[in-house]
C-alpha distance (Angstrom), angle and dihedral (degrees) to the residues before:
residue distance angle dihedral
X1 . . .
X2 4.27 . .
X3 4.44 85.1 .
X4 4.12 85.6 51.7
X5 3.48 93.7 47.0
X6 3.80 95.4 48.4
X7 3.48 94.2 44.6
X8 3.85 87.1 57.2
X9 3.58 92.8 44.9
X10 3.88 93.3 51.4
X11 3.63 92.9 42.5
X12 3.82 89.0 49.6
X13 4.37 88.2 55.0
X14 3.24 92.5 50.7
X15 3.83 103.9 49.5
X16 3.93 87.5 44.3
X17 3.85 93.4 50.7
X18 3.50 89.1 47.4
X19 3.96 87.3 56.0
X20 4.31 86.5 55.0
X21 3.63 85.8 74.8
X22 4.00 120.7 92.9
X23 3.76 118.7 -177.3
X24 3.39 105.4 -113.4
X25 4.10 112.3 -130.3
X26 3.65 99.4 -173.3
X27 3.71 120.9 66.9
X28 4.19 116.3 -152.0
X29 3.93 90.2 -105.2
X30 3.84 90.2 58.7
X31 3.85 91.2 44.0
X32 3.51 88.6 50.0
X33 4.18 91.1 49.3
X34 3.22 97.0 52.1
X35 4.11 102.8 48.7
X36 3.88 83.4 46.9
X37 3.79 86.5 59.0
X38 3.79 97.7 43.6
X39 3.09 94.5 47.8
X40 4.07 105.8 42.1
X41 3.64 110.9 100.5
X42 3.94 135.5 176.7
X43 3.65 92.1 -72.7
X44 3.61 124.7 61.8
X45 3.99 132.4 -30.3
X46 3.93 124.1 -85.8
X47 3.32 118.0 -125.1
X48 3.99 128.1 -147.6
X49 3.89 105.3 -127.1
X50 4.22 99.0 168.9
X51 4.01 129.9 8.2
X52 3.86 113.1 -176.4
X53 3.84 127.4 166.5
X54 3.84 114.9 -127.7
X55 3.82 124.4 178.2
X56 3.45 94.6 -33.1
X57 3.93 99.2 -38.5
X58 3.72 123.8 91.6
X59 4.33 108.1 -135.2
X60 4.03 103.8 -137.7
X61 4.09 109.5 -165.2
X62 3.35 104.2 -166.1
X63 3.92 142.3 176.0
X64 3.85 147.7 -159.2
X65 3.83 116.1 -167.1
X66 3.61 94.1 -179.5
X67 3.44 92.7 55.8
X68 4.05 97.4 25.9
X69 3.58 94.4 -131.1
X70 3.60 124.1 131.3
X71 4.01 134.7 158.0
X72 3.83 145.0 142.8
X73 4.12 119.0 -99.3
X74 3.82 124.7 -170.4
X75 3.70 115.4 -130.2
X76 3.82 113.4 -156.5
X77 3.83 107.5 -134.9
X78 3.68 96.5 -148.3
X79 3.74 105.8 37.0
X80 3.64 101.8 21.5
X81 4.07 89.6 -129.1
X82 3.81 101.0 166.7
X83 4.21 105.6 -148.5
X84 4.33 116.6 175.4
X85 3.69 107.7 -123.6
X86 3.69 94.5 -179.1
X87 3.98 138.5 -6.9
X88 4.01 132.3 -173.0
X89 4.08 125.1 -164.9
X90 4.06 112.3 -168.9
């Protein structure tokens, strides 16, 4: 009875782990494309200075001298939902 009931409970992690993982639609050169194109403006060009993937969202830190802007976005890496985590004017 114990050997049934840890099979079940093994077999029971694994298929719920397996459920954790998303399938991730946007690939870090797309996240990266698409906070440089949010957040280009009339003056100068943003530059990508870190991309890391976190639980399913790639962090972009990025940063305009021109304009002395810089922040951090979160790129979702299956929807491609684009939220501002932080943000810094001079």
């Amino acid at each position: 009875m114990k050997k049934l009931v840890s099979a079940m409970l093994v077999s029971l992690i694994v298929i719920l782990s397996g459920c954790n993982h998303a399938e991730l639609n946007v690939s870090k050169d797309q996240a990266k494309s698409s906070v440089i194109e949010l957040r280009n403006g009339n003056i100068g060009k943003v530059e990508i200075l870190s991309i890391e993937l976190k639980s399913n969202n790639f962090l972009v830190e990025w940063e305009n001298k021109e304009n002395c802007e810089r922040g951090v976005d979160s790129v979702d890496a299956v929807t491609g939902e684009i939220e501002m985590i932080t943000a810094a004017i001079c």
